[in-house]
Structure formats: structure tokens, C-alpha cells
mmCIF entry with sequence, helices, sheets and N, C-alpha, C, O atoms, coordinates in Angstrom:
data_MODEL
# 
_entry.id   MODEL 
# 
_entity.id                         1 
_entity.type                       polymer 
_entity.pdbx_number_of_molecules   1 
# 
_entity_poly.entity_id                      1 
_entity_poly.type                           'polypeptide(L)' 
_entity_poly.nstd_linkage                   no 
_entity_poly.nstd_monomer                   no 
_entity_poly.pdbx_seq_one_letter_code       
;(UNK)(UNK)(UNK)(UNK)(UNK)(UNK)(UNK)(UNK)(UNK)(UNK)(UNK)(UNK)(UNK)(UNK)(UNK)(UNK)
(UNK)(UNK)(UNK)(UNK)(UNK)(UNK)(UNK)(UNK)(UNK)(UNK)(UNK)(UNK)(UNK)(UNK)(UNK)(UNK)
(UNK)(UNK)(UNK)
;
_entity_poly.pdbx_seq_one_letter_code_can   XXXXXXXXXXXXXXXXXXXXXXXXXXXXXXXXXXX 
_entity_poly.pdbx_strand_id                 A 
# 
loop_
_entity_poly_seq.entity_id 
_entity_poly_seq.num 
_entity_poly_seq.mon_id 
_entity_poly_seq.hetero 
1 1  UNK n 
1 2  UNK n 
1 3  UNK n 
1 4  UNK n 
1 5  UNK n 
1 6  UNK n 
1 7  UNK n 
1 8  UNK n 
1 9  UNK n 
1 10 UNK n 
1 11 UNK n 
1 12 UNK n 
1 13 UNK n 
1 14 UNK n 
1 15 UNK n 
1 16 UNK n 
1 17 UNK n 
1 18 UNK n 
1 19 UNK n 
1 20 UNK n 
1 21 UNK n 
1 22 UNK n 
1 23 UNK n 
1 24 UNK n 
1 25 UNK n 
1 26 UNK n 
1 27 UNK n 
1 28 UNK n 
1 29 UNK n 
1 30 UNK n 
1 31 UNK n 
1 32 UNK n 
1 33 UNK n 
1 34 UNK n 
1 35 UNK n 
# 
_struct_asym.id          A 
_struct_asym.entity_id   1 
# 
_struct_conf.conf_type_id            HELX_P 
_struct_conf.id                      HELX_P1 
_struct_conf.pdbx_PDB_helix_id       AA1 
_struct_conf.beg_label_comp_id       UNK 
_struct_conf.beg_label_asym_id       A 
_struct_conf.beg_label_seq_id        4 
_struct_conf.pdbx_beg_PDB_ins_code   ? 
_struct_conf.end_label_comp_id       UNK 
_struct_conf.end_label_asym_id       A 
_struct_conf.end_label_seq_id        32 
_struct_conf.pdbx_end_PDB_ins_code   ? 
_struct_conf.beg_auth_comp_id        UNK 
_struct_conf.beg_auth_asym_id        A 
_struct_conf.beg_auth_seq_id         4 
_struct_conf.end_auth_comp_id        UNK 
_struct_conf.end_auth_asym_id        A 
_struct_conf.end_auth_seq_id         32 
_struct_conf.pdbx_PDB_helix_class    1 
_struct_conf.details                 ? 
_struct_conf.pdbx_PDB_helix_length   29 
# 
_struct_conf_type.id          HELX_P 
_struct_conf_type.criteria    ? 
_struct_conf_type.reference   ? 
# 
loop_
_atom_site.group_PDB 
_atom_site.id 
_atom_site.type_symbol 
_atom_site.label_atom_id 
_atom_site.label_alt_id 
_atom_site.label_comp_id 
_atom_site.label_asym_id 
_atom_site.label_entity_id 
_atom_site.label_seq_id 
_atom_site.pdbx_PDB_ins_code 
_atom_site.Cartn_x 
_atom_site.Cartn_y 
_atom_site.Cartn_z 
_atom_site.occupancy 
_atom_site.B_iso_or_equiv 
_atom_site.pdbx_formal_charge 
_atom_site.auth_seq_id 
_atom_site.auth_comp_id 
_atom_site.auth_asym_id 
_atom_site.auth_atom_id 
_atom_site.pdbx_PDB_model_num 
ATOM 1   N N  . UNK A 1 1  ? 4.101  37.524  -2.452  1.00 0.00 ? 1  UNK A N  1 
ATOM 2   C CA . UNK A 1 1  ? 4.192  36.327  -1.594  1.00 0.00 ? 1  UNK A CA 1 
ATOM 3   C C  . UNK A 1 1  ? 3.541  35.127  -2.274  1.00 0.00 ? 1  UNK A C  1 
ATOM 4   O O  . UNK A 1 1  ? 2.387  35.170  -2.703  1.00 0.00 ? 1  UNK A O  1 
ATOM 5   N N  . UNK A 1 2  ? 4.043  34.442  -2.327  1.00 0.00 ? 2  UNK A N  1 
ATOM 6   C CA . UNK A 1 2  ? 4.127  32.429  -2.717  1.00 0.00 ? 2  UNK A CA 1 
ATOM 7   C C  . UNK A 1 2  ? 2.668  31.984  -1.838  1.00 0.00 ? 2  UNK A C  1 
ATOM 8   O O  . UNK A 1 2  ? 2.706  31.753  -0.630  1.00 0.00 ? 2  UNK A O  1 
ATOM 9   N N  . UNK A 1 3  ? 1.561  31.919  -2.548  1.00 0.00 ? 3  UNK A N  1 
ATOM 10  C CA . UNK A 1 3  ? 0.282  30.857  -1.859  1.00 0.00 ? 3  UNK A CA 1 
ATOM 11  C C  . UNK A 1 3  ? 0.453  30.037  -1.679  1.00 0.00 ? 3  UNK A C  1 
ATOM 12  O O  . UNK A 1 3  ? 0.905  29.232  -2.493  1.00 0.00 ? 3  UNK A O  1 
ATOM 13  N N  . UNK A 1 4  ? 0.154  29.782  -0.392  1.00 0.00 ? 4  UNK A N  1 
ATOM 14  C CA . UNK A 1 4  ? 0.550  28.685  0.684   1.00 0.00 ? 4  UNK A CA 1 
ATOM 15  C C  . UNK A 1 4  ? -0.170 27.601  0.673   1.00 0.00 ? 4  UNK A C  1 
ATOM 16  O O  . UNK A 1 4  ? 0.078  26.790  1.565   1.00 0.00 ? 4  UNK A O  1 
ATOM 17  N N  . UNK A 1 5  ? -1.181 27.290  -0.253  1.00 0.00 ? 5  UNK A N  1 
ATOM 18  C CA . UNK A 1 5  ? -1.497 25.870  -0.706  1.00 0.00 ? 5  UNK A CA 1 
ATOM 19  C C  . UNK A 1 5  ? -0.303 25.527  -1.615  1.00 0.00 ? 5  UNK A C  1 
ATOM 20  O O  . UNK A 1 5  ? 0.540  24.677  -1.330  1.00 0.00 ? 5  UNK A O  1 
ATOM 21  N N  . UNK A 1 6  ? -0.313 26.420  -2.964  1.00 0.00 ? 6  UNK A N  1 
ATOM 22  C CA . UNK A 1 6  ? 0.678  25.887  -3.546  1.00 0.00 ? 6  UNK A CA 1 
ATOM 23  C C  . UNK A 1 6  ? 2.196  25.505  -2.797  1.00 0.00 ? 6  UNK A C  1 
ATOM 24  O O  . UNK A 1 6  ? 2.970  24.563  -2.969  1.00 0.00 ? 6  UNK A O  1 
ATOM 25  N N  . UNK A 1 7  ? 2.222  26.431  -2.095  1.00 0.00 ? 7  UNK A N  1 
ATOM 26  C CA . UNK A 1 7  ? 3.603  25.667  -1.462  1.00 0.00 ? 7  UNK A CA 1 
ATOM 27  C C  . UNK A 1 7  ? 3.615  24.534  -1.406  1.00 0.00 ? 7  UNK A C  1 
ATOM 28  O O  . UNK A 1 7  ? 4.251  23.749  -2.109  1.00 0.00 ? 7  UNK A O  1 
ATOM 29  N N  . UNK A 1 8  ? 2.495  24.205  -0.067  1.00 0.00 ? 8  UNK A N  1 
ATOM 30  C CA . UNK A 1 8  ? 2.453  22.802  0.451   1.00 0.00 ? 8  UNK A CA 1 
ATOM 31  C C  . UNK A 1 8  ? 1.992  21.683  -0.906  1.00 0.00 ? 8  UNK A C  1 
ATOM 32  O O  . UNK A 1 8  ? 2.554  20.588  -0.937  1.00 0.00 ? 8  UNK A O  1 
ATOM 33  N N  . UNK A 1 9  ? 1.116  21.981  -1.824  1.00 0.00 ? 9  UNK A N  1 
ATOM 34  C CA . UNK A 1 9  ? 1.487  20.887  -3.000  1.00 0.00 ? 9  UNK A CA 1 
ATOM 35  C C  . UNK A 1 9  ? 2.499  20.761  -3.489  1.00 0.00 ? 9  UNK A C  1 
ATOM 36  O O  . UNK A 1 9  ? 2.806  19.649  -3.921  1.00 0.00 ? 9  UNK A O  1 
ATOM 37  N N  . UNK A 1 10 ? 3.413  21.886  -3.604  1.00 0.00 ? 10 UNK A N  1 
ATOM 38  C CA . UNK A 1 10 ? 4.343  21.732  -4.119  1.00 0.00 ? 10 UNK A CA 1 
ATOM 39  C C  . UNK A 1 10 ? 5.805  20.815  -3.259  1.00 0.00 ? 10 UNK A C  1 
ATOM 40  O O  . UNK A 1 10 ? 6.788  20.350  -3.836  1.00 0.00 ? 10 UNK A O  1 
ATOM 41  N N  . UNK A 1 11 ? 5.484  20.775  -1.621  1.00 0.00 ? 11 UNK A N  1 
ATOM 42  C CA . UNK A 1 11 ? 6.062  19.982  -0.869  1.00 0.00 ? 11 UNK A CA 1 
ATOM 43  C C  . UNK A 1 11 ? 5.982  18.551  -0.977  1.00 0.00 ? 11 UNK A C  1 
ATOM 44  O O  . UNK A 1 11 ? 6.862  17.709  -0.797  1.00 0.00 ? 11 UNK A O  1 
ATOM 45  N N  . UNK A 1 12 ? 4.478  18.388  -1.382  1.00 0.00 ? 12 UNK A N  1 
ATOM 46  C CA . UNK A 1 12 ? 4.157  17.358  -1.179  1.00 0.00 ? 12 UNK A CA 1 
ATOM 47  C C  . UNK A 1 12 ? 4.449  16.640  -2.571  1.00 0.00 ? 12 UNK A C  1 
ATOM 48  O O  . UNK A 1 12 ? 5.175  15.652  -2.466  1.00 0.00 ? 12 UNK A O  1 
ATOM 49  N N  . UNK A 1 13 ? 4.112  16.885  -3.565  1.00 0.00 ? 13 UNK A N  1 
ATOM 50  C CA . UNK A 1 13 ? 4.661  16.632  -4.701  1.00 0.00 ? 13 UNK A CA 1 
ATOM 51  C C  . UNK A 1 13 ? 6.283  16.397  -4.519  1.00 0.00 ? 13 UNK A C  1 
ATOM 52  O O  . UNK A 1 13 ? 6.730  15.255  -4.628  1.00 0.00 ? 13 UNK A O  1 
ATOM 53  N N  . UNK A 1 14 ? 6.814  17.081  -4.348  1.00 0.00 ? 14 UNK A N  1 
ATOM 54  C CA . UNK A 1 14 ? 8.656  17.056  -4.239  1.00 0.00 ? 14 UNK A CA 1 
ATOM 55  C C  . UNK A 1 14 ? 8.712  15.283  -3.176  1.00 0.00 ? 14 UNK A C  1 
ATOM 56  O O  . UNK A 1 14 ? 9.503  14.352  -3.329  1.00 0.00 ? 14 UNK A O  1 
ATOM 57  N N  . UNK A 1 15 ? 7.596  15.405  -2.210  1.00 0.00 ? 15 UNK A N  1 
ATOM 58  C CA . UNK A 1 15 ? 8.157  14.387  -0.907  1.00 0.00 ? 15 UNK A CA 1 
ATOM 59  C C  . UNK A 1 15 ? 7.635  13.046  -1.265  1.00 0.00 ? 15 UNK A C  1 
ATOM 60  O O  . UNK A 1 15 ? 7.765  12.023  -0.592  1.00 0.00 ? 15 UNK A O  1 
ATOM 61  N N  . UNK A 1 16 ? 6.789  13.220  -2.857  1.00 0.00 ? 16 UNK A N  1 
ATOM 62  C CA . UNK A 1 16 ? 6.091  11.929  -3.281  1.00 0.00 ? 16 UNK A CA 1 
ATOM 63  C C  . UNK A 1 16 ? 7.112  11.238  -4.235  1.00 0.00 ? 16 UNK A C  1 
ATOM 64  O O  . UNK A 1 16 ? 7.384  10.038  -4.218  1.00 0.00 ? 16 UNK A O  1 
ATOM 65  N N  . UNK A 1 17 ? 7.690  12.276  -5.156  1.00 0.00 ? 17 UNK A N  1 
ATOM 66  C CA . UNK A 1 17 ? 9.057  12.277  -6.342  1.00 0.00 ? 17 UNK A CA 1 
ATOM 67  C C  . UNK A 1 17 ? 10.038 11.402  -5.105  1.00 0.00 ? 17 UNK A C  1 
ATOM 68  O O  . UNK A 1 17 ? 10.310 10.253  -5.453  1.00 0.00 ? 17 UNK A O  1 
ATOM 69  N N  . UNK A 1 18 ? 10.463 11.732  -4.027  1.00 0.00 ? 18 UNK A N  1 
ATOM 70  C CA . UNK A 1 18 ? 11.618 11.146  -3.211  1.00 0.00 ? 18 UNK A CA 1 
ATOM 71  C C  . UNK A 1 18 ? 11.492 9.921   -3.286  1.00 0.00 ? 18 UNK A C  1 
ATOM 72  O O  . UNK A 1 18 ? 12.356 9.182   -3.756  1.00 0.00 ? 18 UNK A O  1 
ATOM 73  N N  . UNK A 1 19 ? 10.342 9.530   -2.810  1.00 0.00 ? 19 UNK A N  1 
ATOM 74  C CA . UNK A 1 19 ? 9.714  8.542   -2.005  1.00 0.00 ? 19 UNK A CA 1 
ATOM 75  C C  . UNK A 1 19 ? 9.534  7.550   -4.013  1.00 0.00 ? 19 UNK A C  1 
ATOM 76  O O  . UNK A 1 19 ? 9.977  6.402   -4.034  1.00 0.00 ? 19 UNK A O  1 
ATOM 77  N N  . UNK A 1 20 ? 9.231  7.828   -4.696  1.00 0.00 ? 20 UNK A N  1 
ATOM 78  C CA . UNK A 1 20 ? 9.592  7.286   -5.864  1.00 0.00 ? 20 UNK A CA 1 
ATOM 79  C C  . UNK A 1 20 ? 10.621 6.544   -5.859  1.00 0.00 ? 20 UNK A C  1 
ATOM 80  O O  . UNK A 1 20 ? 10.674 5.325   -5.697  1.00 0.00 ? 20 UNK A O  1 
ATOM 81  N N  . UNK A 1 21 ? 11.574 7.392   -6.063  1.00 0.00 ? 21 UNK A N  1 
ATOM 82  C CA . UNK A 1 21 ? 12.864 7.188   -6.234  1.00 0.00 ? 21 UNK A CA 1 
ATOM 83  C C  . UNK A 1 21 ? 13.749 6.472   -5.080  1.00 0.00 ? 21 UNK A C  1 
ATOM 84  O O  . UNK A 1 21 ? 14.902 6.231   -5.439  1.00 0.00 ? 21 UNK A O  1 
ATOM 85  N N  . UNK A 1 22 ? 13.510 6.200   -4.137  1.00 0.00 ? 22 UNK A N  1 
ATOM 86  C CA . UNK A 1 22 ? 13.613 5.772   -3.336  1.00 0.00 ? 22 UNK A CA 1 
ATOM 87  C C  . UNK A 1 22 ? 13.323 4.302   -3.128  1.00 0.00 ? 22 UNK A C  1 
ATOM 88  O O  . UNK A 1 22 ? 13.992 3.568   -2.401  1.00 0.00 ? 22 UNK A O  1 
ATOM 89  N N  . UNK A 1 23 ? 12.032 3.860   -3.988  1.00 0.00 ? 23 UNK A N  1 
ATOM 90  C CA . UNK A 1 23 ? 11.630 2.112   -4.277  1.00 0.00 ? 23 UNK A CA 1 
ATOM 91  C C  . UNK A 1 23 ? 12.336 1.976   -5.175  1.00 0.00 ? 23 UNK A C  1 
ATOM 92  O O  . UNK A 1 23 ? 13.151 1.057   -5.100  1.00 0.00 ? 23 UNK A O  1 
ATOM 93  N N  . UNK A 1 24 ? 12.313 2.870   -6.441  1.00 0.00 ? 24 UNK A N  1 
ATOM 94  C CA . UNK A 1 24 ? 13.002 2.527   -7.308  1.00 0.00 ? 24 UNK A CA 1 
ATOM 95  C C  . UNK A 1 24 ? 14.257 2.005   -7.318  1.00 0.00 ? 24 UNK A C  1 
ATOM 96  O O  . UNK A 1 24 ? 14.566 0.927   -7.827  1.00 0.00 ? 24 UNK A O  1 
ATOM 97  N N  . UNK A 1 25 ? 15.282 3.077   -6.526  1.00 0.00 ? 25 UNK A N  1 
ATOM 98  C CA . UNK A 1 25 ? 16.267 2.309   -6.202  1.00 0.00 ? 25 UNK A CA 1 
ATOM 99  C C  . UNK A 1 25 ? 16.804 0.854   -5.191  1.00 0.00 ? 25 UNK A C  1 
ATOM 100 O O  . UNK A 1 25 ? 17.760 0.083   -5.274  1.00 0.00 ? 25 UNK A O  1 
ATOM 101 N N  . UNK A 1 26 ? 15.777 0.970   -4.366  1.00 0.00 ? 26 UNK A N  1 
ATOM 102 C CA . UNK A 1 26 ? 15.404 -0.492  -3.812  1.00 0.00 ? 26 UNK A CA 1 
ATOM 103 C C  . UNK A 1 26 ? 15.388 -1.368  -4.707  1.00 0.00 ? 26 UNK A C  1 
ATOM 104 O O  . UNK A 1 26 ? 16.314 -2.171  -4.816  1.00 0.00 ? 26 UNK A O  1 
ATOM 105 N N  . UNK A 1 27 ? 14.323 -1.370  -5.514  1.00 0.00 ? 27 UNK A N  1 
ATOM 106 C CA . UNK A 1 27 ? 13.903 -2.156  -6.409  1.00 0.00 ? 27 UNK A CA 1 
ATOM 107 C C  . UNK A 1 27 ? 14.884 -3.023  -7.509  1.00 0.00 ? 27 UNK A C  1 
ATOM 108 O O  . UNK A 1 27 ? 14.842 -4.175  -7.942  1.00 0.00 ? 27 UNK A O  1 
ATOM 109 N N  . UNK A 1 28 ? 15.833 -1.799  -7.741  1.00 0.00 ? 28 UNK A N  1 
ATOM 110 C CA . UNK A 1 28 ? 17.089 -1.645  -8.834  1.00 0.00 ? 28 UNK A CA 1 
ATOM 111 C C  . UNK A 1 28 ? 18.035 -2.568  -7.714  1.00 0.00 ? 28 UNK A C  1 
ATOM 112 O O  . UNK A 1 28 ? 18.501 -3.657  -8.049  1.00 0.00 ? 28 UNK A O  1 
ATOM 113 N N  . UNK A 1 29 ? 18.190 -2.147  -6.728  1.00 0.00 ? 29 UNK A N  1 
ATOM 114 C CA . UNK A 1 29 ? 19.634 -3.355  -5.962  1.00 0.00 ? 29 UNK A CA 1 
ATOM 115 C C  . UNK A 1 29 ? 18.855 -4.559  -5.719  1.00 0.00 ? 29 UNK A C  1 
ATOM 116 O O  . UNK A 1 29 ? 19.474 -5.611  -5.555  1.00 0.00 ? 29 UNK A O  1 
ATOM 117 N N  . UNK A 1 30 ? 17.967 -4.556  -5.687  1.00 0.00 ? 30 UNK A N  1 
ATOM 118 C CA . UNK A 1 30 ? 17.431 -5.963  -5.232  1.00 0.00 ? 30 UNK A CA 1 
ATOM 119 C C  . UNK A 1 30 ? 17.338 -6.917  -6.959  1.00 0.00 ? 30 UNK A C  1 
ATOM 120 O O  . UNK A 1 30 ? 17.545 -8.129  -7.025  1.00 0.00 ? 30 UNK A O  1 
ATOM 121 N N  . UNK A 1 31 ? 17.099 -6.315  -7.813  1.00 0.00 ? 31 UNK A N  1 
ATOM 122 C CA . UNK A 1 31 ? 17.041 -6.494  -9.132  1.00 0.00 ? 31 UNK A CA 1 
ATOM 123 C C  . UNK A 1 31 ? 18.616 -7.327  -9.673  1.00 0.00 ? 31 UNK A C  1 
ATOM 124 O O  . UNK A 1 31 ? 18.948 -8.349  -10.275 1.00 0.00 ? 31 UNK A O  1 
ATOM 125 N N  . UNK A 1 32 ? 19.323 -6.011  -8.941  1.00 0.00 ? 32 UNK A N  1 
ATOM 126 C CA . UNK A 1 32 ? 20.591 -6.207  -9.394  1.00 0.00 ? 32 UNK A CA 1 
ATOM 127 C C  . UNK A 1 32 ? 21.276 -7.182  -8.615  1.00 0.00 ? 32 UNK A C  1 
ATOM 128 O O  . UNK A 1 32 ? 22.381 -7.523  -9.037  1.00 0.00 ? 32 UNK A O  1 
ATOM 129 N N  . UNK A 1 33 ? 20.847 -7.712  -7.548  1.00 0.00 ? 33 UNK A N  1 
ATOM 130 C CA . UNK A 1 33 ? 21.911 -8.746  -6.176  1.00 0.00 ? 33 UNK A CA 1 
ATOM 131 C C  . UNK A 1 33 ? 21.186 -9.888  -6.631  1.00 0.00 ? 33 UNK A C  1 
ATOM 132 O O  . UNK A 1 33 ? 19.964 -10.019 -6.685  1.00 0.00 ? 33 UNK A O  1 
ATOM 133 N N  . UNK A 1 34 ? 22.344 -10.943 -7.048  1.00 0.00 ? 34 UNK A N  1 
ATOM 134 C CA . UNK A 1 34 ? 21.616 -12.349 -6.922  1.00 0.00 ? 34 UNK A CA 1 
ATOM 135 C C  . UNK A 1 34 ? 20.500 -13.096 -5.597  1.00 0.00 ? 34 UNK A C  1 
ATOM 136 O O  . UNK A 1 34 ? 20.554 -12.959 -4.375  1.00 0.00 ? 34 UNK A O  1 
ATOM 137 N N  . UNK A 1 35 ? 19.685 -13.774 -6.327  1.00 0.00 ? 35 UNK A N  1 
ATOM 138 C CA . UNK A 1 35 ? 18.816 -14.292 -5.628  1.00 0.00 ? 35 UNK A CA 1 
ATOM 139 C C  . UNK A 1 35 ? 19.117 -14.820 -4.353  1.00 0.00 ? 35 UNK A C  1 
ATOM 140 O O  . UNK A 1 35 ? 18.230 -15.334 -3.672  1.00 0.00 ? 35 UNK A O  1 
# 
């Protein structure tokens, strides 16, 4: 059986990566749409 801290870092890690990627691509259309 999978230790259940590591799980949850490992959730939380995965839900921080989203959340990255997620401004990023904000970031990228707003980058990309004229002023």
C-alpha cells in the first residue's frame, strides 16, 4: 500500500503543476491578443 502522505504530496504537487499552467496559458492569450 501507497503512504498516504506521499499520496497527498503527490496531489498536491500535480494540483500546483495545473494551476501553473493554467496562468501560463492566461498569460500566453493575453500576450498574444492585442492591447
Amino acid at each position: 500500500m501507497m503512504d498516504l502522505s506521499l499520496l497527498k504530496a503527490l496531489c498536491e504537487a500535480d494540483a500546483i503543476a495545473a494551476s501553473e499552467q493554467e496562468v501560463r496559458q492566461i498569460l500566453l492569450d493575453e500576450a498574444g491578443s492585442p492591447a
